[in-house]
C-alpha positions, 0 to 999 in steps of 0.5 A, a space after each residue: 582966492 582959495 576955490 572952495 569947491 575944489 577944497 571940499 573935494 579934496 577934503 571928501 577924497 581924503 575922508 574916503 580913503 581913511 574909512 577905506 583903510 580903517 574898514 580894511 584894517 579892521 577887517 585884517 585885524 579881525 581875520 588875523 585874530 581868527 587866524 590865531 584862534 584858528 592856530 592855537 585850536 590846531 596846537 592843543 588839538 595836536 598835542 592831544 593827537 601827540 599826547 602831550 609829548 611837548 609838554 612832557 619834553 619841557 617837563 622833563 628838562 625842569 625835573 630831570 629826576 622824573 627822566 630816569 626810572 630806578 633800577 633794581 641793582 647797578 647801572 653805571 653812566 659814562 658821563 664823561 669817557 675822554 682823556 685830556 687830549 680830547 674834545 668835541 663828544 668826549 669829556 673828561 673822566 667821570 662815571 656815575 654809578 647807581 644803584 636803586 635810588 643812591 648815587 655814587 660819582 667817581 671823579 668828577 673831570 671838566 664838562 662833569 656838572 652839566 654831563 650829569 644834568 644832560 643824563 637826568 639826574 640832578 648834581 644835589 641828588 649826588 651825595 657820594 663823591 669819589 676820586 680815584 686820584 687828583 690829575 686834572 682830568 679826573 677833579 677839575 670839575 669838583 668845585 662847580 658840582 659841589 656848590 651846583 649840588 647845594 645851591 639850590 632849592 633841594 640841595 643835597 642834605 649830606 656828603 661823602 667825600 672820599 678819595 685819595 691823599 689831597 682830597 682834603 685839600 681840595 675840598 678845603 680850597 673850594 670852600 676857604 676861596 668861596 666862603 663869601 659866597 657860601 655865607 652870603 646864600 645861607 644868609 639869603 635864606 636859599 639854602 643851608 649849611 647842610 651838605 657843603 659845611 655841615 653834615 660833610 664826612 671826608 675819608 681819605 684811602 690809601 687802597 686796602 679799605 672796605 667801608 659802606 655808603 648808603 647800603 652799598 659796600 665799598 673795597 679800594 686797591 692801590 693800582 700803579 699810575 704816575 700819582 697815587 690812584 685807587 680802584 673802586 669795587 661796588 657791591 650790593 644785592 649779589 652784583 658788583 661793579 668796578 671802576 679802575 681808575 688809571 693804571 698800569 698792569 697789575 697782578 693785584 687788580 686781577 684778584 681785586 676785580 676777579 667775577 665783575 659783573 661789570 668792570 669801567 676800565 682804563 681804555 687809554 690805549 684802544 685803538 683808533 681808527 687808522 682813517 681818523 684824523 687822531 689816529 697818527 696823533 694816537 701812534 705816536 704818544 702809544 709808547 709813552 701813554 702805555 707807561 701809565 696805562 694798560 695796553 690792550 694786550 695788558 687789558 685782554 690778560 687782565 680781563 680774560 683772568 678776572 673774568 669778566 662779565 661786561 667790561 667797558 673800555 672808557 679814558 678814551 683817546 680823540 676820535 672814533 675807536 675802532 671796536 673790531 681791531 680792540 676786539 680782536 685783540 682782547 680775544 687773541 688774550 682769552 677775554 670773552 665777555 662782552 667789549 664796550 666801547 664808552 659813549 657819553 652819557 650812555 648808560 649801562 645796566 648790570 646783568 
């Protein structure tokens, strides 16, 4: 026979400690709670002690167009200053070249599209595309910047496509294999044929032309490499820019380039540092890379004869350039302007 005192006290027992428990979890939740409103009175008062910065961090990243003020001439940004060979810091080629509010991308090498995102600028404000010449290096990113720039909600309205011979067919490629894909955002209602089919102007050179794009004036020269390359000479508002391309010495670039402001130029061949892991990697590929791209000899000549103002030394081998001994070479051939060394997504203005 069942003791029912025994039962009603266990029964008390029980009923005991979940009132306890309840009353302690209440209290926890309620402390807790506290606790949070606590925590979020503390973040806004510490975004108002840090001014916002958070929030205008995050802004930023959604609108990369407010993180860079407009300059009043040139400003010119490595957004890639590798070579094939390299990896880790380096992208392959691609040099952004602004002037006021108009952009103008020349070539647009792997790791480009993204560069330019990380630099501020969004790849639809980019409308002026150039190519130097058609290695992989200098193009292979062309497809992902030319849907990246229309697929959008404020895509590019225009295009300029300029380059040399085989620029037409890339940009027929890109849009033949993705023709599906470019219908199908059309008839989505995301975008628009402007910019990608419609309102594109494509103009390939040979080197010798001259030609205006969105105020700025363009001047193109045939530079020797192992395929038809051209240099790019910028000009507006009384300053100039030039970009060379890939090249081997030539007497024509001197005169093409004579008083740059600021010269991008072939840096191929700068040294690297004699403790860095490339550098014995470097020495041995020099007498063949020195067939299809200046030496630094050849660089100092050409810059100290052009006169130059700044020059920035991009195509960069792997590894830690060794500006001191670039340097010194460069002076041994009379260049006394001011020796940059390309870092990605650095920018430089023009003076």
């Amino acid at each position: 026979m069942i003791n029912m005192t025994r039962i009603t006290l266990v029964f008390t027992m029980v009923l005991s400690v979940l009132v306890i428990i309840g009353c302690t979890s209440e209290s926890s939740l309620g402390e807790a709670e506290e606790q949070v409103e606590r925590e979020e009175v503390s973040g806004e008062e510490t975004k108002e002690l840090n001014n916002d910065g958070v929030d205008e961090e995050a802004d930023s990243a959604s609108n990369p167009e407010e993180t860079q003020d407009i300059p009043d001439g040139f400003r010119v940004t490595a957004i890639g200053a590798g070579s094939p060979t390299t990896y880790n810091t380096k992208s392959w080629p691609a040099t952004l070249v602004q002037y006021q509010d108009k952009y103008f991308l020349v070539d647009c090498g792997g790791g480009c599209t993204n560069g330019i995102a990380k630099a501020g600028v969004r790849p639809s404000d980019i409308d002026n595309i150039l190519f130097s010449h058609h290695h992989a290096d200098h193009n292979s990113d062309f497809l992902t910047i030319l849907i990246a720039g229309w697929a959008t909600d404020s895509p590019r309205p225009k295009l300029n496509l300029v380059g040399t011979e085989g620029t037409k067919a890339v940009y027929d490629f890109a849009i033949d294999f993705y023709k599906e894909d470019i219908q199908y955002r059309i008839d989505a209602g995301f975008t628009t044929p402007q910019g990608i089919i419609d309102n594109v102007e494509l103009k390939e050179v040979e080197g010798g032309e001259q030609f205006e794009l969105d105020g700025v004036k363009i001047s193109t020269i045939e530079v020797p490499h192992s395929i038809k390359t051209v240099a790019y000479k910028f000009e507006a508002g009384g300053k100039s820019v030039v970009i060379t391309g890939d090249t081997e010495f030539s007497e024509d670039l001197i005169e093409f380039s004579k008083d740059t402001d600021l010269v991008v130029m072939d840096g191929m061949l700068t040294e690297v540092k004699e403790d860095d892991p490339s550098y014995s990697m470097f020495q041995k590929l020099k007498p063949n890379l020195s067939r299809a791209h200046m030496t630094l000899e050849e660089i100092g000549k050409t810059a100290a004869e052009g006169n130059y103002k700044q020059m920035v030394l991009t195509h960069l081998f792997n590894g830690e350039m060794d500006k001191e001994l670039t340097t010194e070479v460069l002076r041994k051939q009379g260049y006394e302007g001011e020796v940059i060394i390309a870092e990605s997504l650095k920018a430089y203005e023009v003076d």
